[in-house]
N, C-alpha and C positions, 0 to 999 in steps of 0.2 A: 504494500500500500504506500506508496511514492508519490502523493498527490500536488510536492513541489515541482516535480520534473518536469510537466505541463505549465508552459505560462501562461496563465487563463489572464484575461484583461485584468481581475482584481488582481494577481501577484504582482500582473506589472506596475499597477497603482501604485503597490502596499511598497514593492522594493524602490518607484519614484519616491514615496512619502520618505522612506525608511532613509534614502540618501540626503536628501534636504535635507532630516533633520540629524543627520551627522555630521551636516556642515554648521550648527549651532553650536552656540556656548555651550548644552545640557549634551551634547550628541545622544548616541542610544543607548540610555538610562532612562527605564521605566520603571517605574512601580510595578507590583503584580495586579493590580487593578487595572491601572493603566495598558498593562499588556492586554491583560483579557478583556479590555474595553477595543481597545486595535483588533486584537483577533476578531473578537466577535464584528465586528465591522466591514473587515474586509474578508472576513468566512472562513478564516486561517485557524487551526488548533493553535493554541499558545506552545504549543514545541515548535512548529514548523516556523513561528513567527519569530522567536531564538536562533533560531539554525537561519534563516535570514538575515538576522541580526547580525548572527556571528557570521557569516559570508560579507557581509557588508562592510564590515570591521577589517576584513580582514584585506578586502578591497582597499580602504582606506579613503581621503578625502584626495581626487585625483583634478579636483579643479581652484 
């Protein structure tokens, strides 16, 4: 069950939003509410929305 490996239009959203807001002062630091207020939003389990997180991270800020 790999349901990231599809980029459905919400992942692409969630990993737009996800990049934005690691070019902020706060970068991706959520609360656990916080997270599962995103997941639930963008229809993500809060795992998948970590392993995002952490791909993102690990991307870094490239602009």
């Amino acid at each position: 069950m790999n349901k990231s490996s599809k980029p459905t239009l919400q992942n692409q959203e969630l990993r737009e939003f996800l990049k934005r807001q690691n070019k902020t002062l706060f970068g991706l630091h959520f609360s656990e509410s916080g997270k599962k207020f995103i997941a639930d939003k963008y229809g993500v389990t809060t795992t998948g929305l970590e392993l995002m997180i952490t791909e993102i991270r690990k991307e870094g800020v490239h602009e």
